[in-house]
N, C-alpha and C positions, 0 to 999 in steps of 0.2 A: 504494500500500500504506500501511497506517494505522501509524504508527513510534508508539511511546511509551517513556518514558523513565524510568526511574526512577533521580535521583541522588541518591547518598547524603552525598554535601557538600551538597544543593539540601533533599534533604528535598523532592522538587517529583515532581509528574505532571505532563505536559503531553500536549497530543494537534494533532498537526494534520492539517485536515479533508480526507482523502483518504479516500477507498475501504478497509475491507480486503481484501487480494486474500485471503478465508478461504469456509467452504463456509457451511450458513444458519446453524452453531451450531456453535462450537470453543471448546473451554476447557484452558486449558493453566495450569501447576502455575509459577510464577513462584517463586526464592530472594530474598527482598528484606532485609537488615539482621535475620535470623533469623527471619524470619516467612515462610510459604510461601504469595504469594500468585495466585491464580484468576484467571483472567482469560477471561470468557466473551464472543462479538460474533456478532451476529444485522447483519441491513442496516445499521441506523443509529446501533447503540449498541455499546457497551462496558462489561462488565461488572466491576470488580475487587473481589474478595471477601478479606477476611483470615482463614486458617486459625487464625491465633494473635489475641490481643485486641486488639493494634492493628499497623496499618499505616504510620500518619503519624501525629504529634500535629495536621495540619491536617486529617487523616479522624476521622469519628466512630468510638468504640470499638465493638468486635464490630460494626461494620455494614458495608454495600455502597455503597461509592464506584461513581456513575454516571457516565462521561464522554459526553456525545453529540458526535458527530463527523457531519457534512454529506458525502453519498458524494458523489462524482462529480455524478453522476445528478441528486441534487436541489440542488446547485448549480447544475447547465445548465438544469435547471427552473426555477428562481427564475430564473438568468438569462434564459431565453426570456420567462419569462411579463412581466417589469418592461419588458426591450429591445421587445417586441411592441406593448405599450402606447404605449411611448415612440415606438414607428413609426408606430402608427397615428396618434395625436395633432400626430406633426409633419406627415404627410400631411393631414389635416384642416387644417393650418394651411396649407402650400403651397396645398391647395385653395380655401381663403378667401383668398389673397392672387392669385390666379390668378382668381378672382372679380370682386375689385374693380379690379387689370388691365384685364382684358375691357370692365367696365363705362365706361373711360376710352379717348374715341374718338380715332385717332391720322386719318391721312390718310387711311384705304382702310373702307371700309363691312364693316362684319362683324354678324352676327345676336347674338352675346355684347354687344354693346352696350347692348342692351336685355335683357338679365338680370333686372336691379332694379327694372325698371318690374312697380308691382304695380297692380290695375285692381281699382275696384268693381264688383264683377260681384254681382248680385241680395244687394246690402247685405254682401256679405262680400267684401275684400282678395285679391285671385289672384293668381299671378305672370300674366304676358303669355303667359309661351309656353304655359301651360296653357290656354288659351282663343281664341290665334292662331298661324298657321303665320308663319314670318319670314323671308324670302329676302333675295338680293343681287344683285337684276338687274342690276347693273353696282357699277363700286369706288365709288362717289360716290352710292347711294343705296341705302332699306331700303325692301320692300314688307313691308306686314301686314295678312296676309286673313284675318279674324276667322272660326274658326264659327261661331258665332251673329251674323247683321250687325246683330243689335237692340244689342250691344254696341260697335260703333262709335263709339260717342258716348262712351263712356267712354273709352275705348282713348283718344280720342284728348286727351282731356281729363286725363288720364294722362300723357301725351307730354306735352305744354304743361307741365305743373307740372311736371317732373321737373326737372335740373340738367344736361340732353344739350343746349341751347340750337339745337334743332330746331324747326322748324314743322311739323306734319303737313297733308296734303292729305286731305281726307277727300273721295272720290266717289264713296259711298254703296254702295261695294263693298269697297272695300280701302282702305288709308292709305299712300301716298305717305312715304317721309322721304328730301330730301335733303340730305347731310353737307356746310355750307360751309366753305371752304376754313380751315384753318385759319392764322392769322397767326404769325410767328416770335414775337411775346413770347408769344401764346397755348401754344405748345409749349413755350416755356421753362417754362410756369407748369404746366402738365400734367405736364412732366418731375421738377417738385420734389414733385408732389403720388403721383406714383410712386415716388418716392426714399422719401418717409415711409413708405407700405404695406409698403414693401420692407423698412424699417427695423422696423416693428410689426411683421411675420412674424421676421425675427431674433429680437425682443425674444421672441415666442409659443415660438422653437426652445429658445431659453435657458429659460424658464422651464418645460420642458417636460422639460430635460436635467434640471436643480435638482433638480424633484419625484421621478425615477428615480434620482439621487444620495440622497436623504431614504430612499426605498423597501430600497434599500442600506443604508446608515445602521441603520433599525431592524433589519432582519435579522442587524449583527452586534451590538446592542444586545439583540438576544436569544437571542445566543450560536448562531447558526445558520450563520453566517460567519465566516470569521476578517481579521483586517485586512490582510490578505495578498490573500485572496477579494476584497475590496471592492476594494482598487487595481487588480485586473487587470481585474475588471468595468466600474469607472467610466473605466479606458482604452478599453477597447469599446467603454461606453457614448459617450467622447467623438470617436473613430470616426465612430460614426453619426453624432453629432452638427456634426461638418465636412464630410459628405457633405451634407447637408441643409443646410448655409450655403452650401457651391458653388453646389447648385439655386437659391438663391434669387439669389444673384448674377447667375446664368446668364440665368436670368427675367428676373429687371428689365433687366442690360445690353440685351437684347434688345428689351422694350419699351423703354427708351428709345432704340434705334434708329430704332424705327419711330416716335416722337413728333418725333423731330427730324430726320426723312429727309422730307424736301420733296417 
């Protein structure tokens, strides 16, 4: 319910942004310091009118002091619409870092390995999978059977220059890759180069949280929230925000199990 005040030591209006529990249009006859003032509320506003010439010396004379008040409703509006963003954006970031994860190969053969490999394919840049199926015929190797086999040569020339430190088998049908073993500094050094990703996905959730704190910020910068509004939302918002640091914990700890399990 929408409370408003009028002190007469304060000389003050105040309004805080609640609902009023009223029908679409109620106007009632207010007694304020000898003046009889109106006060009309539709959804989102508040009406106070002065019967007599003034009301406040901080109101204009003979005129209608407007208060707008933020219902319920479009506060959980604002709040859905800025939180949803803010969802989407960190999922888009766990998904780029679950990306470049993938792209870093531990002990056991997986077709996410080759992600990133992009292929000249008839003068224009493709990813891999769009132009080859990728299996796992055992943990220690990757088969890749082009559709087109005129593309073969690329594919495999692709492979070679990438940063996967693979040889491809090319015989004239398919491409061969198999994963050598990898050495213990070699997994130490894959393990730090996860740690970073995992750290640039952190950095992506924070700055992600920042701009939905900002989003905040201007809403009550233009009087649509009140500072009360914003603390409880930016609690929410940071809520979501350590749910989405576990995930990303959760992730890495994990790949680096499998970089340093022998």
């Amino acid at each position: 319910m929408a409370m408003y005040s009028l002190s007469p030591s304060t000389s003050s209006i105040r309004s805080i942004y609640q609902r009023p529990r009223i029908s679409a249009k109620l106007t009632t006859l207010v007694p304020h310091q000898g003046n009889l003032l109106s006060w009309s509320s539709s959804v989102s506003y508040v009406k106070l009118k002065a019967k007599n010439d003034i009301v406040d010396k901080k109101l204009p004379q003979k005129g209608n002091a407007i208060i707008k008040c933020a219902t319920l409703e479009e506060i959980e509006a604002e709040k859905t619409l800025i939180e949803k963003n803010a969802k989407d954006r960190m999922e888009k970031a766990i998904d780029s870092m679950l990306s470049s994860f993938n792209s870093i190969r531990t002990g056991r053969s997986n077709p996410a390995m080759l992600d990133k490999i992009e292929v000249e394919y008839y003068g224009s840049p493709v990813n891999l999978k769009t132009i080859a199926q990728i299996s796992t015929p055992d943990s220690s190797s990757l088969l890749v059977q082009p559709y087109d086999k005129s593309s073969l040569k690329a594919i495999e020339k692709a492979i070679v220059n990438s940063d996967l430190g693979m040889t491809p088998s090319n015989d004239g049908d398919v491409i061969r890759l198999s994963l050598p073993q990898l050495t213990s500094e070699r997994r130490k050094e894959l393990s730090k180069v996860v740690a970073k990703q995992a750290e640039e996905g952190r950095v992506a959730i924070r700055n992600i949280r920042r701009d939905a704190i900002k989003a905040y910020d201007k809403l009550e910068k233009e009087k649509k929230l009140s500072e009360d509004n914003i603390k409880d939302l930016s609690a929410d918002l940071q809520k979501v925000t350590d749910e989405y640091m576990k995930r990303i914990d959760s992730i890495f700890k994990q790949k680096e199990k499998e970089l340093l399990t022998v």
